[in-house]
N, C-alpha and C positions, 0 to 999 in steps of 0.2 A: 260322722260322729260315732263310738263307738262304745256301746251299751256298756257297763260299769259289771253285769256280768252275764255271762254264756248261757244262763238259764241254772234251773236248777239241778238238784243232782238226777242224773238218770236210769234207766233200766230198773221204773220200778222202785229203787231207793225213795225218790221223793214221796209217794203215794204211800210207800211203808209207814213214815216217818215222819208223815204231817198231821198228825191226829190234831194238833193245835188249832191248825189252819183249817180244818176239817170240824171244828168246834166252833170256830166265829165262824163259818158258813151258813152252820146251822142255825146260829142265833138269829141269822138276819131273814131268814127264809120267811115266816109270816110277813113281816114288812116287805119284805119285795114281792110275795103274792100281792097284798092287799095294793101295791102300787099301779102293779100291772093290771089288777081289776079294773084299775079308774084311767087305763090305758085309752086315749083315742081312738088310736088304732088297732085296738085288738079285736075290731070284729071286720078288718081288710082280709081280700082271701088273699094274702100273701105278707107274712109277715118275717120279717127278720130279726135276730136277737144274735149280737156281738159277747163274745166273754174274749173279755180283753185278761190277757198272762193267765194260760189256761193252764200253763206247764202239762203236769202229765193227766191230768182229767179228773182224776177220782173224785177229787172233791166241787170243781165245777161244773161237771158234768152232773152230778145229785140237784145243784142248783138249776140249772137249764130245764132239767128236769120239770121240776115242779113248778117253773116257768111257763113250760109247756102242758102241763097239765091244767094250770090254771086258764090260759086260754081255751084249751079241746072245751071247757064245759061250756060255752059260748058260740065257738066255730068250731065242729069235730071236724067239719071238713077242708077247714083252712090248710092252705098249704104254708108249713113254717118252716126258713132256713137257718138254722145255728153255728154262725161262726167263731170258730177256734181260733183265738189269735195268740201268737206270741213269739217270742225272738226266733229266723232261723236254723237259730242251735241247739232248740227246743226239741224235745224226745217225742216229735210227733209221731213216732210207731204206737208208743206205750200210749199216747191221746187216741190212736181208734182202736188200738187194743182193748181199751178200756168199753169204748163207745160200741165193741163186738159182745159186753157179757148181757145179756137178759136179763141181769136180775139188777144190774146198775144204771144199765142204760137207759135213756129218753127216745130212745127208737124203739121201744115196746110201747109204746102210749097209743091205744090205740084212737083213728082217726085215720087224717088223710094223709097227707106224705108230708116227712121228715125229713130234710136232706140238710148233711153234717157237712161243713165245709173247713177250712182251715187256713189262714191270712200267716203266713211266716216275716212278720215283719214290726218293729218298735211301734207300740203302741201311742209313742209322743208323734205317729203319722199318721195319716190316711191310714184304714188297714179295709175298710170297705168303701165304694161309691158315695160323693155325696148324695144326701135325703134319702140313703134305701135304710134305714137301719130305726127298729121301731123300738128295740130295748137293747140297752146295750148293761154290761154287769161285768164285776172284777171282783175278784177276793185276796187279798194280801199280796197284791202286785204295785199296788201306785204309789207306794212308800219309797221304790227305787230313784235314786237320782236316774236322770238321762244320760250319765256321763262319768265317769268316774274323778269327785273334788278335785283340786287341784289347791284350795285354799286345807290347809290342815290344822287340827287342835293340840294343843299342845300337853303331853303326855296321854293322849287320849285317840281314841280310834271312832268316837261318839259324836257325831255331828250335834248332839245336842247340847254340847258342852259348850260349844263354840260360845263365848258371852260377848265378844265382841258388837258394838251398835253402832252402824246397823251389817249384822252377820251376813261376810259374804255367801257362809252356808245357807243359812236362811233365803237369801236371794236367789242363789241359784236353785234352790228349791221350789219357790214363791214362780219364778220362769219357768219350770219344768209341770208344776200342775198346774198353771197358764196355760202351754203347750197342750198338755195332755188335754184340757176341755175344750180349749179352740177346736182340736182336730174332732171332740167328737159333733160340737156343736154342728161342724159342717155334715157329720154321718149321718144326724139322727133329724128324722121328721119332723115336726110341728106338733106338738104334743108326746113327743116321745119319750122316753123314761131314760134316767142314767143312774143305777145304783152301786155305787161305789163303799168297799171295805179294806183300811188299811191300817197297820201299826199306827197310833198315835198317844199326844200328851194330854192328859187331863187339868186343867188349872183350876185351882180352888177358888172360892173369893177372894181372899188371902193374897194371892199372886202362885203359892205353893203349887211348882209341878208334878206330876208324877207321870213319867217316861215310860215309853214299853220300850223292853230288853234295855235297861239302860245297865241295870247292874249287871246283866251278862256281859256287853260290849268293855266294861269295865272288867271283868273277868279273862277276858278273850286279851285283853291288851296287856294284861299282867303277865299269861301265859308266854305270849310274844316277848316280853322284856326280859323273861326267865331266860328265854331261846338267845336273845342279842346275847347277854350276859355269857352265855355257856358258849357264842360263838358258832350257834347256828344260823343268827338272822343277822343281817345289816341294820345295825342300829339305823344309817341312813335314812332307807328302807320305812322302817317300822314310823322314824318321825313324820313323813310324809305319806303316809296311809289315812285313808279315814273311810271309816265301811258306809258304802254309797244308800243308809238310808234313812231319810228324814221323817221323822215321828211330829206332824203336824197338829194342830189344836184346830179346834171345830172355827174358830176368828179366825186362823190362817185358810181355812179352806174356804170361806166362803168369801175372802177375800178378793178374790180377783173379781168376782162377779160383780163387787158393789164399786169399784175403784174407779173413777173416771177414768177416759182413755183405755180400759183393759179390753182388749179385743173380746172377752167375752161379759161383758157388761151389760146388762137385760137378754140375755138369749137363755136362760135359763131361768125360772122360777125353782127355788129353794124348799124341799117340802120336808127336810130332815139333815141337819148338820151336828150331829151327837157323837160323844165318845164316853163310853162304859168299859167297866173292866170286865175281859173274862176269866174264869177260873182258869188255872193250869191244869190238864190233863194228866200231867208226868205226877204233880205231887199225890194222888192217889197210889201208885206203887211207894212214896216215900213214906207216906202215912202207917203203910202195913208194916213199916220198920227193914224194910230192904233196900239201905241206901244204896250198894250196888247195881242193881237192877234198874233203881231210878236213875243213876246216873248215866249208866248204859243208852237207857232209854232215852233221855234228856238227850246227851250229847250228839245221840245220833240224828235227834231232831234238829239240831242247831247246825251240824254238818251239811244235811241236806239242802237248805238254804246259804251257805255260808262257804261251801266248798270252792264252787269255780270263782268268785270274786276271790277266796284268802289264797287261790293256786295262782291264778293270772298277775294281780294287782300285789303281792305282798310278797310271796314264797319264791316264785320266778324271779321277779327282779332281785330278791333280797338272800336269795341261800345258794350255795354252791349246787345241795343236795334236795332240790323243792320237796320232792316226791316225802322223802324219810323226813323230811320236815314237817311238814304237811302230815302227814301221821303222828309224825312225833304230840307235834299241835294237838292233836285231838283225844291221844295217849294220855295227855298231861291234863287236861280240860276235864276228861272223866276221873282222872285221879285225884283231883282235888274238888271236885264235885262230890264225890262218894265220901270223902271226906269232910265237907263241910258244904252240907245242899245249899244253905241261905250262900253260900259265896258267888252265886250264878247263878241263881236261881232265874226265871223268865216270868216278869211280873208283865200282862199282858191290856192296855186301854186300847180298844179298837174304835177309831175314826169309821162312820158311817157317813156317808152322804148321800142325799137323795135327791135330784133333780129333774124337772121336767123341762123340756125342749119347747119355749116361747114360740110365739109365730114371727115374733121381729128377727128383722135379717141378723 
């Protein structure tokens, strides 16, 4: 089965360009301390901690971080292994590049030995032994489908558009972060921690959603319909597209746990299923009245994430010219961002989940 996309953009581009992502990291950082405190195992002299889609580091690596710190005040002489997991196609140079500066890295803590390791493979599998893995942590990875749809929406490239009942998007999604917990259930310990942050929806009382990136993805699709139009994309193409990532609600996530028959049904205790909005980081340059800049910026963040899925899955199949396409795409996305920010703007509710690893099988 083959992952929806290649990873992120690389050489350094992604770590430029994720200030976003780099922002819900940070918010979650006390709660994942505080969890890890009440960790069973964190006073084992051997502990391991998993960061599932670690892409290029910068900002997982901060996290691991203080991960690690928070243990040393307890066992400085523990020995802790940190695995970097994420797709083969992943820019793991620029992941120990990062894990080489002193002033960022989690291998200055001082204590006993650190050793960085690195799992090159889809995190809906095995990526370490079963029961070795005491904490394991993700930040803006598990929103990906496993796959890239095959069901699409109509004028729409938004998996959350899909209203169909009951949504084969939604299902294939509801299977994928199934998937994704089965496999850790099996990694992690008996008491072990699982602290998960991904794009998600907010629902009001009301039933009222509010979607992350939904008016970008709506942005992104208009762009592309401009391209069919002028004859650069296969209308085809563009109908049968839908960008591979589902923006879940805190009742979908904790969904599989409570479901009869779901293979992970009691093997986890639920210690946090919340979704908050965070502020956007781009609209501080907008604010200063530099739409330009902000848009620059903006777009480039959207790119970073958005590249090898819109190259593989849209532009390949659908343009004679991917490459000029594909630029073209991103040419046009910032010119009518700069133009009118609210048209794309990236309104952001990030899905938190926290879980501990039950003793039952």
């Amino acid at each position: 089965m083959s992952s929806p996309t290649t990873g992120m953009k690389g050489h350094g581009y992604y770590d430029d360009h994720s200030e976003y992502q780099r922002r819900v990291a940070e918010r979650g950082l006390d709660a994942l301390v505080s969890l890890v405190q009440r960790t069973e195992g964190r006073r084992a002299d051997l502990l391991t901690i998993v960061d599932y889609g670690c892409s290029e580091g910068a900002n997982s690596i901060a996290a691991v971080r203080a991960v690690i710190t928070a243990i040393r005040r307890e066992r400085a002489d523990s020995c802790l292994v940190a695995v970097h997991n994420d797709l083969p196609t992943n820019d793991f140079n620029a992941l120990f590049h990062n894990l080489s500066d002193p002033d960022r890295s989690y291998l200055s803590v001082p204590g006993g030995p650190i050793l960085p390791m690195g799992s090159p493979r889809s995190f809906y599998d095995l990526v370490v032994p079963p029961s070795s893995a005491t904490i394991g942590v993700s930040f803006s990875a598990a929103h990906w489908f496993r796959s890239q749809p095959a069901a699409t929406v109509p004028r729409s490239m938004c998996a959350m558009d899909d209203t169909r009942t009951p949504s084969p998007l939604a299902e294939q999604a509801d299977a994928d972060w199934t998937q994704f917990l089965t496999a850790r259930a099996s990694e992690l310990t008996a008491g072990g921690v699982l602290y998960v942050q991904m794009i998600g929806t907010l629902v009001d009382p009301d039933g009222t959603r509010h979607v992350t990136a939904e008016r970008l993805l709506h942005a992104m699709h208009d762009v592309a319909e401009a391209q069919v139009a002028q004859g650069q994309l296969r209308e085809e193409t563009l109908a049968g597209f839908v960008f591979p990532t589902y923006m879940r609600s805190a009742a979908e996530a904790v969904a599989p746990l409570q479901r009869g028959g779901s293979p992970v049904a009691g093997r986890f205790e639920v210690e946090q299923a919340t979704v908050d909005p965070v502020p956007n980081p781009y609209l501080d340059t907008l604010h200063d009245g530099d739409a330009a800049t902000y848009a620059q910026r903006y777009v480039a963040f959207v790119r970073a994430f958005t590249e090898s899925t819109l190259r593989r899955d849209l532009f390949e199949p659908g343009a004679d010219h991917p490459d000029t396409a594909l630029d073209d795409f991103y040419a046009e996305l910032e010119r009518r961002t700069a133009a009118d920010p609210a048209w794309s703007v990236f309104e952001d509710w990030t899905l938190t989940v926290a879980l501990t690893r039950t003793a039952s099988p």
